[in-house]
N, C-alpha and C positions, 0 to 999 in steps of 0.2 A: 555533339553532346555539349559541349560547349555553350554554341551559340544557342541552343535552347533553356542553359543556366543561366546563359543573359537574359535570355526574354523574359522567363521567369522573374528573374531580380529586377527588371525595369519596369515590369506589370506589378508586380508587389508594391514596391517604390510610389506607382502616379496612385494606384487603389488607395494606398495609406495616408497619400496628400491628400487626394480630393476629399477621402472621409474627414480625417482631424480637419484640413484647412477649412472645409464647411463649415464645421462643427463651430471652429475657433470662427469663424465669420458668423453663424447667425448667432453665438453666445453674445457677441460685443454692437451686433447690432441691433439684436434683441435687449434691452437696458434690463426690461422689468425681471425677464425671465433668468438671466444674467445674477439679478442683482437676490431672487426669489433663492438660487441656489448658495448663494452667500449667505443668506442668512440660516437657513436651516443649516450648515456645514459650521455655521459659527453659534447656534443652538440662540437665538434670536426671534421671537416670534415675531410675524409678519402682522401691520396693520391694515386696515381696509382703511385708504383715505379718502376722505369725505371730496365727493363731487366735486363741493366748490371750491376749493382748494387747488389751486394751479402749482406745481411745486415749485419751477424757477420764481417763479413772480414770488411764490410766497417767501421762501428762503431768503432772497433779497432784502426784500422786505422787513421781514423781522430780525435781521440776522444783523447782532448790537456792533457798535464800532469797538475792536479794542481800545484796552484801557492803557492808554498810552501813559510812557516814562516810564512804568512800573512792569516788570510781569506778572500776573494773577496765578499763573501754574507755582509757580517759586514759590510765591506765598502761602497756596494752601499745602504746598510740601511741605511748608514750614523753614523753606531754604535761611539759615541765620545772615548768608551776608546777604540776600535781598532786604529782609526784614529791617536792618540797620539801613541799609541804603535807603528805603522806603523811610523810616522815620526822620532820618535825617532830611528829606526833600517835603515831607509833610508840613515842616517850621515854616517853608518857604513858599508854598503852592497856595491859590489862589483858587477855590472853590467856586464853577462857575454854573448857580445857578438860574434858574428860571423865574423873576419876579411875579409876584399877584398879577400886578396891569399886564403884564406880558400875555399872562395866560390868558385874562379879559379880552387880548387883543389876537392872539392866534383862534381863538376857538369863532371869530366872527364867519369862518370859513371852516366848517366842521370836515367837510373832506381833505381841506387840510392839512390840519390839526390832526386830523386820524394819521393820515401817511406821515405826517413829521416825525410824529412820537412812534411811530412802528407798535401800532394796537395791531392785533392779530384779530382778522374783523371776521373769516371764514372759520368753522367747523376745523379743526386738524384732521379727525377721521370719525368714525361712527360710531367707537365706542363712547368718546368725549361726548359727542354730539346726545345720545343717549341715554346719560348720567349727569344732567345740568347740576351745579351748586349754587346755593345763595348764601353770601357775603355780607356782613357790613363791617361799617369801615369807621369808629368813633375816633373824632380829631379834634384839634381845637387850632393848628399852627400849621406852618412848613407846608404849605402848599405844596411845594416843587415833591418834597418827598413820599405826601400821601401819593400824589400821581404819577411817582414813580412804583410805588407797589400797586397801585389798580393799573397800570399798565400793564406791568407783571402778569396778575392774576388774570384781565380781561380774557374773556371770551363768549365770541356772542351768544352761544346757547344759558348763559348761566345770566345770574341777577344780581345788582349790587346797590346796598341803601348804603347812602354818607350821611352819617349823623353828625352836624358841623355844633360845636358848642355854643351854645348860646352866647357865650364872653365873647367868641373869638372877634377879631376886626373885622372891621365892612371889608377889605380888600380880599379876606381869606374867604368870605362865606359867599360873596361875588364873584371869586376866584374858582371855586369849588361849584356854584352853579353853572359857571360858564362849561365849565370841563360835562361836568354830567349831562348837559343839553344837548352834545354830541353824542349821545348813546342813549339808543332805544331803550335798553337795561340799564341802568344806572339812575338813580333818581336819589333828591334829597330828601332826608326824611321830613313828615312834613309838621311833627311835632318833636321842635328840639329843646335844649335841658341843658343847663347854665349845671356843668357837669365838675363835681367834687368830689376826691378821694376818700374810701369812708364813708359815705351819704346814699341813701337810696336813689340818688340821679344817675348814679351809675348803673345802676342797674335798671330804672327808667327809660336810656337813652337807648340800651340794649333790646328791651320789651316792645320799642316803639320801633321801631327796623323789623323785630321779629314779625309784629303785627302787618306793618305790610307786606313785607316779603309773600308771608300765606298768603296775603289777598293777590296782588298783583300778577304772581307765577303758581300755576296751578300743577306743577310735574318737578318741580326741585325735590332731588333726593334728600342732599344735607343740607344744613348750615352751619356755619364758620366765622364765628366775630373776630374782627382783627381791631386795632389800632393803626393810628398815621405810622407811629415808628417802627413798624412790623416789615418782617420780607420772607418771602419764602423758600424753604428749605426742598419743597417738594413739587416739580411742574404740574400744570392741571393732570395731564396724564399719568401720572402718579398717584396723582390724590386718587381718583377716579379708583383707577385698579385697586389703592389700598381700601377704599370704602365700598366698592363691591365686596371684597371679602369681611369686611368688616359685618354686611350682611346687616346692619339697622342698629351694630354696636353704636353708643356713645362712647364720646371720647371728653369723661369730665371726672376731674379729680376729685376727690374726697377723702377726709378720714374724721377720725373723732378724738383727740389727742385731748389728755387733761386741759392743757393749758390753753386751748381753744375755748374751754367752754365759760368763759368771762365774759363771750363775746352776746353770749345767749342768755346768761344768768337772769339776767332782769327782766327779759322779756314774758315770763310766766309759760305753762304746756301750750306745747305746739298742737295745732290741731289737727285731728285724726289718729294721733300719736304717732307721730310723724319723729322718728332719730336726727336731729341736728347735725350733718356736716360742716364740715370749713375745706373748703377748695378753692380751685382759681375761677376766675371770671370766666376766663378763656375757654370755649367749650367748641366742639364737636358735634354736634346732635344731628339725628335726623328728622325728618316731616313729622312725624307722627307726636316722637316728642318734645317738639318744637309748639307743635298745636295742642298738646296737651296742657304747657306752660302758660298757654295766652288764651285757652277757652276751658278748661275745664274750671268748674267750682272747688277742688280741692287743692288746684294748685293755685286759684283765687284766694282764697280764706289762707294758705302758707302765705302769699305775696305779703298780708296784711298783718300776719304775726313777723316776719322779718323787719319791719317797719320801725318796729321796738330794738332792733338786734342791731350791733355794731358791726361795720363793713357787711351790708345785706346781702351784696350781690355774691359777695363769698359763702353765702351758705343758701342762697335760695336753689342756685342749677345744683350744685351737689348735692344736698337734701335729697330734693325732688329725685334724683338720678340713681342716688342710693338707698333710697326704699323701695325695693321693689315686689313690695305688697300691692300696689295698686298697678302689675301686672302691662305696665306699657310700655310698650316697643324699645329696646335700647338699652332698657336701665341693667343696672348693675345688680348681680345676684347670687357674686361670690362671696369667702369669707377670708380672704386674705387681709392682713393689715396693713394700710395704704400705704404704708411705705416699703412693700414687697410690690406691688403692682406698678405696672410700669404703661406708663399713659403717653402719648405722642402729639398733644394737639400742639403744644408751642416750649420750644427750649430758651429756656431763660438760665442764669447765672446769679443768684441770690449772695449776698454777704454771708450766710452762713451754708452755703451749698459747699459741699468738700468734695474733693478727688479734681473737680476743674475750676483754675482758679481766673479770676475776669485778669484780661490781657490790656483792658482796654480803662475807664476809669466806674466808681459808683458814685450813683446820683440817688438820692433817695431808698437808698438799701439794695439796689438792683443796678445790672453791668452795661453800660452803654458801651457795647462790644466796637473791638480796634481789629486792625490786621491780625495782630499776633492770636485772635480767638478762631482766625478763619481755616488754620488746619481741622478745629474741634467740631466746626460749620457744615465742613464740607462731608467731617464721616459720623454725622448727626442721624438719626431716623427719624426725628421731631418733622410736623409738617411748616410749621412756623418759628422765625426765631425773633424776640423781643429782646433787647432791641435796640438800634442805630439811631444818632443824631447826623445826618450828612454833615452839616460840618464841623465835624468832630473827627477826623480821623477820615478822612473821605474815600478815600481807596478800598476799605475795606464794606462799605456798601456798593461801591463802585464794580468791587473783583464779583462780589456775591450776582450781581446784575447780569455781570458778563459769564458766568458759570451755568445763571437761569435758563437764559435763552441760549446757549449753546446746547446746553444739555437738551431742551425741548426740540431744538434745531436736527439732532443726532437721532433725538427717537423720533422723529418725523422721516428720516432715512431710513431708519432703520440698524443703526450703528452704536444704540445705547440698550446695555441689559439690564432688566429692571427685575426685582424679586419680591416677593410680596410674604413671604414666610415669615420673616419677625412679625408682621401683624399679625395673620393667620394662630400665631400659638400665644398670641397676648389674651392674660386672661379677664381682660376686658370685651373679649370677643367671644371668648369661651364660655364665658359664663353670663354672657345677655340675656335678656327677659327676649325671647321670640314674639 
């Protein structure tokens, strides 16, 4: 009796290894299948990554060098004795940019010039690949910085015009050609605008990006004007998810506040009777009303009555965005008062903006963010944040960099959760022209 309790117990025993130990062998030698049960157990949705995409090679690759001296996690905790420790070493550090001729002289070798700067030159996976964006990028300075946000944002399915100011120096607009010659997508635009605050050049410089953009790339869903001093708060994969559901929302402020309308007073009726906005430059839009901006005759004949208007570019995209009488894709066609609506294309910090106060110093009414704004950065939902002078506080675009492509590095694994609900119940979405 006995001896058949053992047999028993020592047959049970080797069945029990051979099952689990299999099990635990083809789990960990199987990666994907392995790594497929992690994610659903961690409620993570699985990507399909794109072909070209090799993952060690590409991870490497794109994957930023820590920001040495400093920690970036402490800071966007907001840790106080980092923060002191970081300002104190800020008096004393030496900002080691990338000069004009430099960039002249690496980009003579565009392969590169590609692998030095770690552009991310492959697809990440097929949603990305299947939802391109068009960009542009108005600048007039700071080489090194504009090309460190088109670093950022590259990728090769999407499109990018540099509108370089007509003032700027022969070295920056040399500088900025050389960069863009290395991408098939990137170009300059090819009619620029000796560009001034307040003046219809601004909004010139914008129309003439917009105008290529349509022509050159025939499948771009959105588009997205930035600035050199801009970075973003949102990876492309990000964007992507948030602008599917956005679903051909626009993402452009407006409102009509008394003390706005000085700006329009002299200008005489708008034509079509068209309601005056005053919003940001900064817009969000999609194709359809992107091309309605730059071809139709209605938003022709507004271009021409803004001309007369003080700060045009401020009130020509909002305008147009918020009548939505002429019934196109995007526009706005609630009634809430624009200061209950809550809009995401770029977080800024104004002198008279209350509840978050700038960390960092003002320059013309608005906050050229420091370390100390970057806890506020990091739990932002804005896609864009305006804006950094690199050397000014350098760390704090430095940690944002390092936070970028990590965070894209994670959802490339599959290790970062992404949620898309605050957009989904923004009633900029809700209440779009279909």
């Amino acid at each position: 009796m006995k001896l058949r309790f053992h047999f028993v117990l020592i047959a049970t025993i080797l069945t029990s290894f051979i099952l689990y130990g299999g099990l635990y062998i083809y789990l960990f030698t199987n990666v994907s299948f392995y790594f497929d049960i992690m994610k659903r157990t961690a409620g993570i949705q699985n990507r399909k990554r794109s072909p070209y995409a090799n993952t060690n090679i590409l991870l490497d690759k794109i994957r930023p060098a820590t920001v040495s001296l400093v920690s970036c996690r402490k800071l966007f905790d907001g840790d106080p004795l980092e923060m002191n420790t970081t300002y104190k070493l800020m008096k004393n550090v030496t900002h080691n940019d990338i000069k004009d001729m430099e960039y002249i002289n690496l980009t003579q070798n565009c392969s590169s010039f590609r692998m030095m700067r770690r552009y991310i030159t492959n697809p990440l996976d097929d949603v990305e690949e299947s939802f391109p964006l068009a960009f542009s990028i108005v600048m007039y300075k700071d080489v090194y910085q504009a090309e460190r946000l088109l670093r950022a944002i590259y990728r090769p399915q999407n499109i990018y015009c540099i509108h370089v100011d007509q003032k700027a120096v022969r070295g920056v607009k040399e500088a900025m050609k050389c960069i863009a010659s290395c991408f098939e997508n990137v170009f300059i635009a090819s009619k620029l605008h000796s560009v001034r605050w307040g003046t219809l050049s601004v909004l010139d410089a914008e129309l003439s990006c917009m105008t290529e953009l349509l022509q050159k790339h025939k499948s771009w869903k959105y588009f997205i004007n930035l600035t050199g001093q801009e970075f973003p708060l949102r990876t492309n994969y990000e964007l992507v998810k948030i602008l599917s559901v956005y679903d051909g929302a626009n993402d452009i402020s407006g409102g009509t506040e008394r003390r706005w309308h000085s700006r329009w007073k002299d200008a005489g009726k708008p034509p079509y009777n068209i309601r005056p906005f005053k919003g940001s430059v900064h817009i969000v839009a999609n194709r359809d009303f992107v091309d309605f901006l730059i071809n139709n005759r209605t938003a022709q004949e507004f271009y021409n009555w803004t001309k007369k208007t003080k700060v045009p570019d401020e009130t020509f995209f909002p305008s147009l965005n918020h009548n939505p009488q002429f019934g196109v894709k995007g526009q706005y066609n609630g009634t809430k008062p624009s200061h209950e609506i809550r809009y995401f294309s770029r977080f800024k910090i104004w002198t008279q903006r209350t509840g978050t106060g700038c960390h960092g110093k003002i320059v013309h009414g608005i906050c050229i963010l420091g370390i100390g704004d970057l806890p506020f950065l990091r739990a932002s939902y804005d896609f864009f944040v305006n804006k950094f002078h690199w050397n000014y506080q350098s760390f704090a675009l430095d940690c944002m960099e390092e936070l970028y492509f990590n965070t894209t590095i994670n959802e490339y694994e599959g290790i970062e959760n992404f949620t898309t609900s605050v957009y989904e119940n923004a009633d900029i979405v809700k209440y779009a022209v279909k």
